[in-house]
N, CA, C and O atoms as CSV, one atom per row, in Angstrom:
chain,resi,resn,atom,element,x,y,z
A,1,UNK,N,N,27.827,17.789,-58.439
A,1,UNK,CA,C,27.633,16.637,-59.306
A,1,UNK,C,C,27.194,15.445,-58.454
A,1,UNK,O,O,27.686,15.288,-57.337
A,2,UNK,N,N,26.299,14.615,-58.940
A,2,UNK,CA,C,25.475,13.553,-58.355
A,2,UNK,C,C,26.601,12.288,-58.457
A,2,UNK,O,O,27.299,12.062,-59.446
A,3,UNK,N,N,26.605,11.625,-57.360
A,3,UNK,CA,C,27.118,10.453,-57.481
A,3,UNK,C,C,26.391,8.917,-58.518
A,3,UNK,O,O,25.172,8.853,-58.681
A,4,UNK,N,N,27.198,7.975,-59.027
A,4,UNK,CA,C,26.502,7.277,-59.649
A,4,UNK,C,C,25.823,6.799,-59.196
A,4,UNK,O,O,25.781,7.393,-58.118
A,5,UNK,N,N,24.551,5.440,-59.123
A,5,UNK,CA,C,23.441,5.180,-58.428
A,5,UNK,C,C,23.790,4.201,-57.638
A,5,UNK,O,O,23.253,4.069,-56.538
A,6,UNK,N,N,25.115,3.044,-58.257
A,6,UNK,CA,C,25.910,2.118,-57.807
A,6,UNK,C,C,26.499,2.691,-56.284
A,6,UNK,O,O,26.484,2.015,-55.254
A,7,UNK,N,N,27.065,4.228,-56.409
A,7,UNK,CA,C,27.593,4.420,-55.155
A,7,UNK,C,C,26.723,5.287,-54.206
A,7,UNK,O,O,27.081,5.909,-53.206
A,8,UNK,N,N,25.828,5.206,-54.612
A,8,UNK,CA,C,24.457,6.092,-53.342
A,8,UNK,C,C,23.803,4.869,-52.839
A,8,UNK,O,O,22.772,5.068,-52.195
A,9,UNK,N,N,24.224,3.513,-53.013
A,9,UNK,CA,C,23.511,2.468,-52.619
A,9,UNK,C,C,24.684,1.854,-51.235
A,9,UNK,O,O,25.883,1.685,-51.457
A,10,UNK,N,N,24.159,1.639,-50.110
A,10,UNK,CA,C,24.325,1.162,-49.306
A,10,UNK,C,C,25.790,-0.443,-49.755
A,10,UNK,O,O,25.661,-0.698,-50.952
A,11,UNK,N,N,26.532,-1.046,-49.330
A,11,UNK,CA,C,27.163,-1.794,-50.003
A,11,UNK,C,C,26.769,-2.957,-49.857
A,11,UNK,O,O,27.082,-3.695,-50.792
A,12,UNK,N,N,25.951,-3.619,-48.689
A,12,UNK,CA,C,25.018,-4.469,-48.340
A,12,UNK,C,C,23.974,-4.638,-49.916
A,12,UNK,O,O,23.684,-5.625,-50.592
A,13,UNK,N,N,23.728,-3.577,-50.011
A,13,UNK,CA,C,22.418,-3.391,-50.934
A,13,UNK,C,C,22.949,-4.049,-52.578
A,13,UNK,O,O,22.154,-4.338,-53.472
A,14,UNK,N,N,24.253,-4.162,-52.663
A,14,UNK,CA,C,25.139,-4.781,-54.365
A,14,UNK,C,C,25.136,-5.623,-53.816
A,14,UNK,O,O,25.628,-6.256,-54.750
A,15,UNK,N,N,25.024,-6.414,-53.004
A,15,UNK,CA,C,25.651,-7.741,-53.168
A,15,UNK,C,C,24.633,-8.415,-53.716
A,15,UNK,O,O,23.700,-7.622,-53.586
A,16,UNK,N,N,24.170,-9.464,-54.298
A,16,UNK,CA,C,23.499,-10.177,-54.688
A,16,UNK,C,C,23.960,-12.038,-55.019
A,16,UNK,O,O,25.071,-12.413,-55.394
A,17,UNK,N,N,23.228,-12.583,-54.853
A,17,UNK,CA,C,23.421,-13.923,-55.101
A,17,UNK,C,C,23.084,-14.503,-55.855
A,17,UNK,O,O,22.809,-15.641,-55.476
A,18,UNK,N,N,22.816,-14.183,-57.632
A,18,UNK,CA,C,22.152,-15.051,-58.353
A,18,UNK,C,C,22.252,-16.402,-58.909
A,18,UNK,O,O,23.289,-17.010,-59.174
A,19,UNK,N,N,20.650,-16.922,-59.099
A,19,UNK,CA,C,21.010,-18.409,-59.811
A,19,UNK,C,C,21.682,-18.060,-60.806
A,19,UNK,O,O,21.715,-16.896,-61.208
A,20,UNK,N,N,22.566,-19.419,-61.556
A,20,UNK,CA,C,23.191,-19.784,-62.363
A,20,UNK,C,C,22.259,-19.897,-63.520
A,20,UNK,O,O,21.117,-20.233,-63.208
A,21,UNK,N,N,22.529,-19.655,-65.018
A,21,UNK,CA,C,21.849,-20.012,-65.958
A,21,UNK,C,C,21.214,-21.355,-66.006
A,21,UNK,O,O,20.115,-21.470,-66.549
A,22,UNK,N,N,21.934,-22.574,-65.383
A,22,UNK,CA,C,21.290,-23.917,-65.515
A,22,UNK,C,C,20.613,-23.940,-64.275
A,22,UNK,O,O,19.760,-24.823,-64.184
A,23,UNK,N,N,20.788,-23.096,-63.155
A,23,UNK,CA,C,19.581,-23.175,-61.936
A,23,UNK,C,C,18.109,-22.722,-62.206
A,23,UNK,O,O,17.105,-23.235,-61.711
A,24,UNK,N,N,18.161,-21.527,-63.197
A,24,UNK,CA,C,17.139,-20.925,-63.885
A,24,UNK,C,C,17.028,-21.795,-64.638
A,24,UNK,O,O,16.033,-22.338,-64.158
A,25,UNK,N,N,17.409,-22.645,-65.879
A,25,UNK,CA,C,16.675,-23.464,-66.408
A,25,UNK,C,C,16.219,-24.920,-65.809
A,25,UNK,O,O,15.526,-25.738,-66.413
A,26,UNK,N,N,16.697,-25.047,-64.643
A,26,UNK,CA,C,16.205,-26.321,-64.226
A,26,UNK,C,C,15.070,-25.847,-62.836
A,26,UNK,O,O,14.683,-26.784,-62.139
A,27,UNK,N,N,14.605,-24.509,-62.500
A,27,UNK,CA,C,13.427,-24.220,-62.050
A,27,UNK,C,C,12.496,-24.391,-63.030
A,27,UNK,O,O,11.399,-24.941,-62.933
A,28,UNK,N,N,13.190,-23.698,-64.331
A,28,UNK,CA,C,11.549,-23.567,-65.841
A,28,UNK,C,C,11.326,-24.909,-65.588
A,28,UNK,O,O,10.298,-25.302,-65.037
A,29,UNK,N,N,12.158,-25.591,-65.929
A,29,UNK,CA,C,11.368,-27.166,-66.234
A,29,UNK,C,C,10.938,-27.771,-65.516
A,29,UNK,O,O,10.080,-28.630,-65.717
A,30,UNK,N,N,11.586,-27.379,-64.172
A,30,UNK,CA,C,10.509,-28.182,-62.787
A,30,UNK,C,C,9.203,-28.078,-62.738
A,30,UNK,O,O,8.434,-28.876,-62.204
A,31,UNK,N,N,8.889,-26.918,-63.392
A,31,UNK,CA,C,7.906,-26.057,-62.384
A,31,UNK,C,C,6.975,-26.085,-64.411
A,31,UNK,O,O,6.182,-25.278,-64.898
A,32,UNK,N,N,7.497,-27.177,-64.928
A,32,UNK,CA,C,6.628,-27.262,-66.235
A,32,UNK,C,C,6.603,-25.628,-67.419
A,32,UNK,O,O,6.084,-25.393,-68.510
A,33,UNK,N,N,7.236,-25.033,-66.704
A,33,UNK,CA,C,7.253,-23.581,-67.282
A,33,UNK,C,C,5.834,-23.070,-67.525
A,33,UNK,O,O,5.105,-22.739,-68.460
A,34,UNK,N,N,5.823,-23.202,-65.933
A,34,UNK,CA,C,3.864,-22.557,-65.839
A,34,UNK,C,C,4.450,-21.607,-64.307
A,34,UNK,O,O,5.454,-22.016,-63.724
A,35,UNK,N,N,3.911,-20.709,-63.940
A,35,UNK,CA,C,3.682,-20.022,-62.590
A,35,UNK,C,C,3.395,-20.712,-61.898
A,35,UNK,O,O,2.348,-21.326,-62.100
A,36,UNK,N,N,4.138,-20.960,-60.775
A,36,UNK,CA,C,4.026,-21.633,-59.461
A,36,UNK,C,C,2.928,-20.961,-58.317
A,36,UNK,O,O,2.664,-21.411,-57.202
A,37,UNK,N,N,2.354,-19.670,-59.012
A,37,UNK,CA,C,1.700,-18.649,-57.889
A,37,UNK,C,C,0.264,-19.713,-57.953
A,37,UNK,O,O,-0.204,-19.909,-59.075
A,38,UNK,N,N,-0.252,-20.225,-57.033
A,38,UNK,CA,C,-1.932,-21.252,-57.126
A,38,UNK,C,C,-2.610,-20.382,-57.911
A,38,UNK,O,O,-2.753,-19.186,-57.656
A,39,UNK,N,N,-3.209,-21.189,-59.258
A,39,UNK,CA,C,-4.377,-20.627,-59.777
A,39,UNK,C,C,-3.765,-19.649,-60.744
A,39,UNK,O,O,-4.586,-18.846,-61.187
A,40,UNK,N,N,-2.724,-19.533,-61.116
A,40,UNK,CA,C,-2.023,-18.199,-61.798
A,40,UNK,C,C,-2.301,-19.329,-63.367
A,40,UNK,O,O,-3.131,-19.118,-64.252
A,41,UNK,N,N,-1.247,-20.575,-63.284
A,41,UNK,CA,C,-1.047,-21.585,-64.573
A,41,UNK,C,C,-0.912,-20.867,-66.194
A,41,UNK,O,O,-1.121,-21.245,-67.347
A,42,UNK,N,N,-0.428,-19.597,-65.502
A,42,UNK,CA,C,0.220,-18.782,-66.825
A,42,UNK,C,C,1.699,-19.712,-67.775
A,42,UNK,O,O,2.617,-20.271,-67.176
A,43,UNK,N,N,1.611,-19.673,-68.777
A,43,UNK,CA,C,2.721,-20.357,-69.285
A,43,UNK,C,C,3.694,-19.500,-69.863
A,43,UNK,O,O,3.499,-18.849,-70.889
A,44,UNK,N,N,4.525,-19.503,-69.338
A,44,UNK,CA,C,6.022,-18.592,-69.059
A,44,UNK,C,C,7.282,-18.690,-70.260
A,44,UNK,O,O,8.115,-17.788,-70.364
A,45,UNK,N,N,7.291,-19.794,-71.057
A,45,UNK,CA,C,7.896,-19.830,-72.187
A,45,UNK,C,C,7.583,-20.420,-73.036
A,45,UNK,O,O,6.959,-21.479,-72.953
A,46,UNK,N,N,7.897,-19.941,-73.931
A,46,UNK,CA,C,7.439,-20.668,-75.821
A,46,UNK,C,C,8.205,-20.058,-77.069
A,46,UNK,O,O,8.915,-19.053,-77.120
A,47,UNK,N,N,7.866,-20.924,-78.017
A,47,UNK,CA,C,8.058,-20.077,-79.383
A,47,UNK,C,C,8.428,-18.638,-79.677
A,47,UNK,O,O,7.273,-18.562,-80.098
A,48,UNK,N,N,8.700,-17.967,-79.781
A,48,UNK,CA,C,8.722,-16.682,-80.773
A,48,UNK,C,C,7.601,-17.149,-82.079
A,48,UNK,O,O,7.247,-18.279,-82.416
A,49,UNK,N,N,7.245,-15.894,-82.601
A,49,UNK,CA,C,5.888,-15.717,-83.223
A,49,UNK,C,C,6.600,-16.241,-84.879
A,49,UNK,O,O,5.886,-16.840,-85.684
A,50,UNK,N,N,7.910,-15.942,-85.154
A,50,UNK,CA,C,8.641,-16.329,-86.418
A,50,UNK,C,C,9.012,-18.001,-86.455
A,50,UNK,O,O,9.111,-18.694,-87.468
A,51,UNK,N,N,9.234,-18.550,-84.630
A,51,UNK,CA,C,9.606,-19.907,-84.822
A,51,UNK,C,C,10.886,-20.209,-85.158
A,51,UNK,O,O,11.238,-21.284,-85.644
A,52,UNK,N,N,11.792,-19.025,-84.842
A,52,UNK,CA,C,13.303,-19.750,-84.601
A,52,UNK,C,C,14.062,-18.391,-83.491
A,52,UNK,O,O,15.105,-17.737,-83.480
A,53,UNK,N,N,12.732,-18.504,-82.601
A,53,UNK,CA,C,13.637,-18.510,-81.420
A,53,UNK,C,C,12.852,-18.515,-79.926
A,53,UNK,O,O,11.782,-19.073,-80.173
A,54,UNK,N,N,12.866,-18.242,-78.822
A,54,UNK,CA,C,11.411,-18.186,-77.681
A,54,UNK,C,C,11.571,-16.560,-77.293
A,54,UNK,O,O,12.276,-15.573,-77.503
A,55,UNK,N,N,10.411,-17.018,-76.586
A,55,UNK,CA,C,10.011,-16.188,-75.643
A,55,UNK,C,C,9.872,-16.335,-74.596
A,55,UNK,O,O,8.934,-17.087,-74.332
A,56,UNK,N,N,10.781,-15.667,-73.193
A,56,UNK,CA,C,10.588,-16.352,-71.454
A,56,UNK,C,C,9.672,-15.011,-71.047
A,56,UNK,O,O,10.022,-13.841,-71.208
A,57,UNK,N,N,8.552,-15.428,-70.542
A,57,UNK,CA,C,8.182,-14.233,-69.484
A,57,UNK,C,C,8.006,-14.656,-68.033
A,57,UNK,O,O,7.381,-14.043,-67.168
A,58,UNK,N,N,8.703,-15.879,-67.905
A,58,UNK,CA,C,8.921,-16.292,-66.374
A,58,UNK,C,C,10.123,-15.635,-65.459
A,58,UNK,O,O,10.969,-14.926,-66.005
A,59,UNK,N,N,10.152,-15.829,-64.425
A,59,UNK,CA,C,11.153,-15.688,-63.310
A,59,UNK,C,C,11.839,-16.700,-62.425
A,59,UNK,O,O,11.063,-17.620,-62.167
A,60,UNK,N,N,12.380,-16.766,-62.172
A,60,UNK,CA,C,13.656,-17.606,-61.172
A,60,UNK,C,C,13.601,-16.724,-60.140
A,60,UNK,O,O,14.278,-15.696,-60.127
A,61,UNK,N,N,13.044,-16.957,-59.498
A,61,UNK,CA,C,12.445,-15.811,-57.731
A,61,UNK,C,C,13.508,-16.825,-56.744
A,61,UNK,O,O,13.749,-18.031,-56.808
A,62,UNK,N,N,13.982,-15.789,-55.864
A,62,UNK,CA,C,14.417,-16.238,-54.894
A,62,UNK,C,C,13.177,-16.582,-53.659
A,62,UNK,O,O,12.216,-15.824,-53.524
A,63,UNK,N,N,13.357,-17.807,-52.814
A,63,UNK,CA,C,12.468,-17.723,-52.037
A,63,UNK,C,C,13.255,-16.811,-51.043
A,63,UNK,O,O,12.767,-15.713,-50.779
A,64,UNK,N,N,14.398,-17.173,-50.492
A,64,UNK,CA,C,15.061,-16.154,-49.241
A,64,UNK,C,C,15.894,-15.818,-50.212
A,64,UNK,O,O,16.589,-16.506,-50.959
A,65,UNK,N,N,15.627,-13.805,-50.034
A,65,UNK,CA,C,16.435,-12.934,-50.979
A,65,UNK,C,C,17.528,-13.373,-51.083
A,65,UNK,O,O,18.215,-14.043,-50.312
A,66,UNK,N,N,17.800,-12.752,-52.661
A,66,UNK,CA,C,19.437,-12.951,-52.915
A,66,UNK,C,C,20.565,-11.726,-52.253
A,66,UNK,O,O,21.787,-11.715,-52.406
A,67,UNK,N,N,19.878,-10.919,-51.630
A,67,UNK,CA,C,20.576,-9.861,-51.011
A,67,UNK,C,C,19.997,-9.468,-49.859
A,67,UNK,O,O,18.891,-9.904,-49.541
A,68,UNK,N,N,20.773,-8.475,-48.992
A,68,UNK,CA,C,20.168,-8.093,-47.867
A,68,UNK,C,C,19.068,-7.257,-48.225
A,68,UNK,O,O,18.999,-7.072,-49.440
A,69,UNK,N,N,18.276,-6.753,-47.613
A,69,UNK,CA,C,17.493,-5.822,-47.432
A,69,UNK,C,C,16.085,-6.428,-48.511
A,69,UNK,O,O,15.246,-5.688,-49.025
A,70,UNK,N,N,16.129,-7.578,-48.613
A,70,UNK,CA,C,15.840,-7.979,-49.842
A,70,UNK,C,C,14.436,-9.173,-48.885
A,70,UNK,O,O,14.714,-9.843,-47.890
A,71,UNK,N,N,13.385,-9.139,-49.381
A,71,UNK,CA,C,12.491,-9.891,-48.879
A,71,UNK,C,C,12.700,-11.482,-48.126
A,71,UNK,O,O,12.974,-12.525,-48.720
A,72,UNK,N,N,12.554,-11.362,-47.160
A,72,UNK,CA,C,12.786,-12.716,-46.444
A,72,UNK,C,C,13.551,-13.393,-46.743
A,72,UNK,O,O,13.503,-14.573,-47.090
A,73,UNK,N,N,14.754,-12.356,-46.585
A,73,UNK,CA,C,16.427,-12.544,-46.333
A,73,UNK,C,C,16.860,-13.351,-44.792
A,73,UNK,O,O,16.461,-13.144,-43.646
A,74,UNK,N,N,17.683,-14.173,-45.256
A,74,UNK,CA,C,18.035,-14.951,-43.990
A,74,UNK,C,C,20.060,-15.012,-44.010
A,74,UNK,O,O,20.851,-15.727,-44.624
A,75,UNK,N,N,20.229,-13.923,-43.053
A,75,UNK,CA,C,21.409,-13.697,-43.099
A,75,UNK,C,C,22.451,-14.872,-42.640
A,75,UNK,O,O,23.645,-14.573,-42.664
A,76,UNK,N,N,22.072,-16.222,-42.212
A,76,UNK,CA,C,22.520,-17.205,-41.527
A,76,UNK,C,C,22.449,-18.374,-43.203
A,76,UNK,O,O,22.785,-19.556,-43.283
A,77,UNK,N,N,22.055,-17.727,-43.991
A,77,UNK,CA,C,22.242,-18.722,-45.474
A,77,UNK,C,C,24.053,-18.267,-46.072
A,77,UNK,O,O,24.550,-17.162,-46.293
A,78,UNK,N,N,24.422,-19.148,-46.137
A,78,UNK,CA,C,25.409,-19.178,-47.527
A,78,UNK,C,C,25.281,-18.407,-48.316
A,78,UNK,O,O,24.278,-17.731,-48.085
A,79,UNK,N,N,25.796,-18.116,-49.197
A,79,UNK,CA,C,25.853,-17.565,-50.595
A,79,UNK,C,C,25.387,-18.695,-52.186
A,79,UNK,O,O,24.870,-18.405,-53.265
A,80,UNK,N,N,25.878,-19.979,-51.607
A,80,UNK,CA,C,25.885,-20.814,-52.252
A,80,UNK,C,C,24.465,-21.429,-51.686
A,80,UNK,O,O,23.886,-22.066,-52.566
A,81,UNK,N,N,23.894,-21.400,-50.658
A,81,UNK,CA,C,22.468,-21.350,-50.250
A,81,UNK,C,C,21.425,-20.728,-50.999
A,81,UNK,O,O,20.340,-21.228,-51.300
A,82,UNK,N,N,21.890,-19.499,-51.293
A,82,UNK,CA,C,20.572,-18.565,-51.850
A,82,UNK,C,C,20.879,-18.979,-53.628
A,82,UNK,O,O,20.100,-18.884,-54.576
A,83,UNK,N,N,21.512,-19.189,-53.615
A,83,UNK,CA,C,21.792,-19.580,-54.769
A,83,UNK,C,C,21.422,-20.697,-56.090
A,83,UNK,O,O,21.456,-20.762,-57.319
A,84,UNK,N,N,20.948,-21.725,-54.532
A,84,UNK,CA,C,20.700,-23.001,-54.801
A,84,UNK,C,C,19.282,-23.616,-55.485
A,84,UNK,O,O,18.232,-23.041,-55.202
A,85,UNK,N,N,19.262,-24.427,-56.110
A,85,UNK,CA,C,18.044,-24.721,-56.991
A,85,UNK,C,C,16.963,-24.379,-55.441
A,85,UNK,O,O,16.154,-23.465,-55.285
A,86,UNK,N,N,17.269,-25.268,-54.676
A,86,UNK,CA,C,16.112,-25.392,-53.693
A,86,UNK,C,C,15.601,-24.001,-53.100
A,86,UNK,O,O,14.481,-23.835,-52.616
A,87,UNK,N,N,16.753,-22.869,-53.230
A,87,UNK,CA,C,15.899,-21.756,-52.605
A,87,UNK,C,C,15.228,-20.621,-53.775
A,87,UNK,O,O,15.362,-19.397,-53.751
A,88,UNK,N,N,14.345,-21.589,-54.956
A,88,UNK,CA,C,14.662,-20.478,-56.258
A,88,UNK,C,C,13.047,-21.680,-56.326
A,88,UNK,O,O,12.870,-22.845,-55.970
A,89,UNK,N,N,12.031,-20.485,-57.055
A,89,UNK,CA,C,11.129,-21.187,-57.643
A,89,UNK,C,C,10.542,-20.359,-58.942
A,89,UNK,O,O,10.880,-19.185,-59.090
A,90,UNK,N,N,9.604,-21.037,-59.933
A,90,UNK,CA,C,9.449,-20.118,-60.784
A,90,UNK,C,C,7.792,-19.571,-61.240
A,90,UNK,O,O,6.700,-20.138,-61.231
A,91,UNK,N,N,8.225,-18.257,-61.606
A,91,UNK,CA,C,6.336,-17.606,-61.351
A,91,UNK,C,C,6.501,-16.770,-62.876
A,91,UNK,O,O,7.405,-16.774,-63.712
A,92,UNK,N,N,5.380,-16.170,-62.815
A,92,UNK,CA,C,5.494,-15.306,-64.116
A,92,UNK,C,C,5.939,-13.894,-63.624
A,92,UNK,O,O,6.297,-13.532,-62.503
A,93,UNK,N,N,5.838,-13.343,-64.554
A,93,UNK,CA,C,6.680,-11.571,-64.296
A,93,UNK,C,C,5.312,-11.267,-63.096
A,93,UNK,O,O,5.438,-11.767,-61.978
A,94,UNK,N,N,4.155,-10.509,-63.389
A,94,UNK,CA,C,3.450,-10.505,-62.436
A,94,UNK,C,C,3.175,-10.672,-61.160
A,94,UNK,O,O,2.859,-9.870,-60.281
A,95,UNK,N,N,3.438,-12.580,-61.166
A,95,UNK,CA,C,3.553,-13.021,-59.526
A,95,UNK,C,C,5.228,-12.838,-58.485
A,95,UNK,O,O,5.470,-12.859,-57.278
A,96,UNK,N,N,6.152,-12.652,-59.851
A,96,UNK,CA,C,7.100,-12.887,-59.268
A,96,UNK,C,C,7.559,-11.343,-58.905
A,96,UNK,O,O,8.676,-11.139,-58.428
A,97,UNK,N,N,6.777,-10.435,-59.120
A,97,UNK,CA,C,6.731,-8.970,-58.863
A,97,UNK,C,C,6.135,-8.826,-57.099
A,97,UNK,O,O,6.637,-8.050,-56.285
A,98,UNK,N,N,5.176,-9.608,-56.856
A,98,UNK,CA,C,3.679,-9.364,-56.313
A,98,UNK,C,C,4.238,-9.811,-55.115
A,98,UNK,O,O,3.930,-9.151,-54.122
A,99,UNK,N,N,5.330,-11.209,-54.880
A,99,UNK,CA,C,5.588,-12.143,-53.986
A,99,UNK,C,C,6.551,-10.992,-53.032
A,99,UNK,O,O,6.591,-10.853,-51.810
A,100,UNK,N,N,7.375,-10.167,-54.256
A,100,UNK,CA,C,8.785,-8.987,-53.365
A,100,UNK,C,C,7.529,-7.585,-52.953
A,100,UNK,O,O,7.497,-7.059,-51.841
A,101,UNK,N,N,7.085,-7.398,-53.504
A,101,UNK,CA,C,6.178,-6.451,-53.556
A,101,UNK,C,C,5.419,-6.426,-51.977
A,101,UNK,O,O,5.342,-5.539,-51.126
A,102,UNK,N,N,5.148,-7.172,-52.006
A,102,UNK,CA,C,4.401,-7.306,-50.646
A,102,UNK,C,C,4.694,-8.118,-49.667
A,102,UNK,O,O,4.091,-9.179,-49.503
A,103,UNK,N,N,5.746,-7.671,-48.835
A,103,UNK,CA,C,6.814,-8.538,-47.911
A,103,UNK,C,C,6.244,-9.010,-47.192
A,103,UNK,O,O,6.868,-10.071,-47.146
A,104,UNK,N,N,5.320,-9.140,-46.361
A,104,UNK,CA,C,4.669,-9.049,-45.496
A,104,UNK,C,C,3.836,-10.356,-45.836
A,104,UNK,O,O,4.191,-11.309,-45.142
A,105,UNK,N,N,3.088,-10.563,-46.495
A,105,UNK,CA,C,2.160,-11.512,-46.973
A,105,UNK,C,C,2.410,-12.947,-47.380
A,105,UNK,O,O,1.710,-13.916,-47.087
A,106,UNK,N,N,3.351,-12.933,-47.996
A,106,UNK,CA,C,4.511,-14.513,-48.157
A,106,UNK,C,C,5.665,-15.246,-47.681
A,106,UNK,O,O,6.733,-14.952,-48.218
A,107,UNK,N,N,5.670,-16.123,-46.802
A,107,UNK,CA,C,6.092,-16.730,-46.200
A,107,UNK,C,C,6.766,-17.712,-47.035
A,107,UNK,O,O,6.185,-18.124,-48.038
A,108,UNK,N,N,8.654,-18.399,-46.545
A,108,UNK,CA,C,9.274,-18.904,-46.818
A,108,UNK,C,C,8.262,-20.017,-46.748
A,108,UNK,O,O,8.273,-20.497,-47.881
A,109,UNK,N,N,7.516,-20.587,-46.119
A,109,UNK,CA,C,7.540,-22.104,-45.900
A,109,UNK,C,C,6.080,-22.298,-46.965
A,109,UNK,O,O,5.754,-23.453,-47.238
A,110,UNK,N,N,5.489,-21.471,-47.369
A,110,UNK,CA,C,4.283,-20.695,-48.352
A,110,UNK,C,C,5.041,-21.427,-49.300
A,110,UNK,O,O,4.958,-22.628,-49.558
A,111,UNK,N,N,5.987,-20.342,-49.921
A,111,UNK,CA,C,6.226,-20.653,-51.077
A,111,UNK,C,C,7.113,-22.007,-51.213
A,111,UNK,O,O,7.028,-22.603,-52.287
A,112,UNK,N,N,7.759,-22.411,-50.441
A,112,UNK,CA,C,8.061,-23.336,-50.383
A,112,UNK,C,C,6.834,-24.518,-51.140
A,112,UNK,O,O,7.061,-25.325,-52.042
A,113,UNK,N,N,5.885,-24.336,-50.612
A,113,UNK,CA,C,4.611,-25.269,-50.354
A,113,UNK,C,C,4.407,-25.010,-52.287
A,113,UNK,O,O,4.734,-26.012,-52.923
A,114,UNK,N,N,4.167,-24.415,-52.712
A,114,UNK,CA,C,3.615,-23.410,-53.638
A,114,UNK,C,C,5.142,-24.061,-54.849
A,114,UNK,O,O,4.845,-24.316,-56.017
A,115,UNK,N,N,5.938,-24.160,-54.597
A,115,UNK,CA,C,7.265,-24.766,-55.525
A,115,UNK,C,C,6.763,-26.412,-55.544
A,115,UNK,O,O,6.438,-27.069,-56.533
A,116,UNK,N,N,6.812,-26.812,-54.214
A,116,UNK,CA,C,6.259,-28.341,-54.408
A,116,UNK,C,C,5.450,-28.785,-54.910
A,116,UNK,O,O,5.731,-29.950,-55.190
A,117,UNK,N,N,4.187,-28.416,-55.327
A,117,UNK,CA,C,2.945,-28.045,-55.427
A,117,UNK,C,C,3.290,-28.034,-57.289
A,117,UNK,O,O,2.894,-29.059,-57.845
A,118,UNK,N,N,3.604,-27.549,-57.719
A,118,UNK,CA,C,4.359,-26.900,-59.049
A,118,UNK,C,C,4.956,-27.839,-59.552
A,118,UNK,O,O,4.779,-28.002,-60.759
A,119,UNK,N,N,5.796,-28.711,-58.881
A,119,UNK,CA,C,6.548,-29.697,-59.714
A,119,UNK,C,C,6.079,-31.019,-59.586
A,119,UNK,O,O,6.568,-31.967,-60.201
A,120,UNK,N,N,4.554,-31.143,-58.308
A,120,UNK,CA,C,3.985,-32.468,-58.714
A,120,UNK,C,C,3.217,-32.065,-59.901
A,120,UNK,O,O,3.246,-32.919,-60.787
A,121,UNK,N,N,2.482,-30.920,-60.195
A,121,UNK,CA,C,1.492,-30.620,-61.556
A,121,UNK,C,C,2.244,-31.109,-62.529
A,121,UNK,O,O,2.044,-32.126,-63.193
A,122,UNK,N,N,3.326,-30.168,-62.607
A,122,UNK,CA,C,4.501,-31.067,-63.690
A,122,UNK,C,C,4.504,-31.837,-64.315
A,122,UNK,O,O,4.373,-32.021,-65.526
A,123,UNK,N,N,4.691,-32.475,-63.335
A,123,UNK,CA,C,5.126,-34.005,-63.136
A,123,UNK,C,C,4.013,-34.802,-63.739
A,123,UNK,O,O,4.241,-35.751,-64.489
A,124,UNK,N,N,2.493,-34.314,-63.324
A,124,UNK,CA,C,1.431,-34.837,-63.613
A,124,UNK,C,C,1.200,-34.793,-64.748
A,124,UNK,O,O,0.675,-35.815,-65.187
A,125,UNK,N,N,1.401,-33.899,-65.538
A,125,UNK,CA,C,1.312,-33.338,-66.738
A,125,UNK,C,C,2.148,-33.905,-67.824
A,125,UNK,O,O,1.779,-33.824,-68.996
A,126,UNK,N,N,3.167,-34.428,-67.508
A,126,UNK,CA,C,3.546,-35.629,-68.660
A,126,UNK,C,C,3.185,-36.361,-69.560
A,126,UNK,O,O,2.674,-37.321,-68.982
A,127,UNK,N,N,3.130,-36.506,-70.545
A,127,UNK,CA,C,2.383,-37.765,-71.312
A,127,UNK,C,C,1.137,-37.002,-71.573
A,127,UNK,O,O,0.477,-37.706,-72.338
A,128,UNK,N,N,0.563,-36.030,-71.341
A,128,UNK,CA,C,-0.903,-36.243,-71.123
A,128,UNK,C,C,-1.461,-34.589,-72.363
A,128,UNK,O,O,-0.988,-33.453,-72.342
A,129,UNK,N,N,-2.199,-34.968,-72.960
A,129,UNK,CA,C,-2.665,-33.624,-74.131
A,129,UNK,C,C,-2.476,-32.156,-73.127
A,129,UNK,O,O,-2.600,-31.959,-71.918
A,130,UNK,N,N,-2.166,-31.399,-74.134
A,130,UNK,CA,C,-2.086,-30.272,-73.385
A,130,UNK,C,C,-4.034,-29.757,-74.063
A,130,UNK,O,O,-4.488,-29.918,-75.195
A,131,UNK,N,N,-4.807,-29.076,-72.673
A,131,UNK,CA,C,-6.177,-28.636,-73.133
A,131,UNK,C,C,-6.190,-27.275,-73.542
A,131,UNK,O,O,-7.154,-26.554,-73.284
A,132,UNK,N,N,-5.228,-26.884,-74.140
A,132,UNK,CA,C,-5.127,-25.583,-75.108
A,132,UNK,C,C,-4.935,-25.817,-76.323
A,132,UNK,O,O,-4.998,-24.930,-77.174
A,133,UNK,N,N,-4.605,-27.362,-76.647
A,133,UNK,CA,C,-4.141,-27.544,-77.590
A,133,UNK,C,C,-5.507,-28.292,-78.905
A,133,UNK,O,O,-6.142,-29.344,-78.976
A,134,UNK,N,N,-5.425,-27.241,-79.598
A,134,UNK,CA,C,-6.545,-27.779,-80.623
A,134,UNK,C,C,-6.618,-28.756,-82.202
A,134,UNK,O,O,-6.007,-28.280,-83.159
A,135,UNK,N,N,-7.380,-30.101,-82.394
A,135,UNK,CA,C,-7.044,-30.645,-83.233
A,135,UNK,C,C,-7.776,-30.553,-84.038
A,135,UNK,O,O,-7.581,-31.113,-85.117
């Protein structure tokens, strides 16, 4: 008989550090609830199609994994570090697949750049017509 999948996993490999429900919602709104990936400007939540309730297809990505073995993991962070708004940015399902996906290619101080980047658009974007929006 096969062991469950929980206990064929390394114990390093359960631990995890996730954001908090209000860390995840205060990345969506930083980050305008668009993909932080350059050039992506996918919009990640809205409405439901009935109008009484949404739809998220964004992510709350860790920049340094929430676990070991886990993409540009930094074993010298806290728990309450990885945890933290500042090490969390937000992308769509896609990018936020693409960023773990390919370890090699994205850099903490990248995405870093790429979160900042995200919440001046934001920011910019205030007050101002949305150009999808038709009158």
């Amino acid at each position: 008989m096969s062991k469950p999948k929980s206990e064929k996993q390394p114990r390093a490999a359960r631990i995890r550090d996730d954001f908090t429900g209000t860390t995840v919602q205060r990345l969506r709104d930083s980050a305008g609830n668009v993909c932080a990936f350059p050039g992506c400007f996918v919009h990640t939540h809205g409405a439901n199609a009935s109008g009484d309730g949404v739809v998220n297809l964004g992510v709350a990505c860790h920049i340094k994994a929430a676990a070991p073995l886990g993409p540009r993991y930094d074993p010298e962070q806290t728990s309450d570090e990885r945890k933290h708004f500042d090490n969390g940015i937000w992308m769509c399902q896609t990018h936020s697949r693409l960023i773990d996906a390919d370890r090699s290619n994205y850099s903490v101080g990248e995405l870093q750049e790429w979160k900042r980047a995200a919440v001046i658009s934001a920011n910019a974007q205030l007050n101002q017509k949305c150009l999808t929006w038709e009158e």
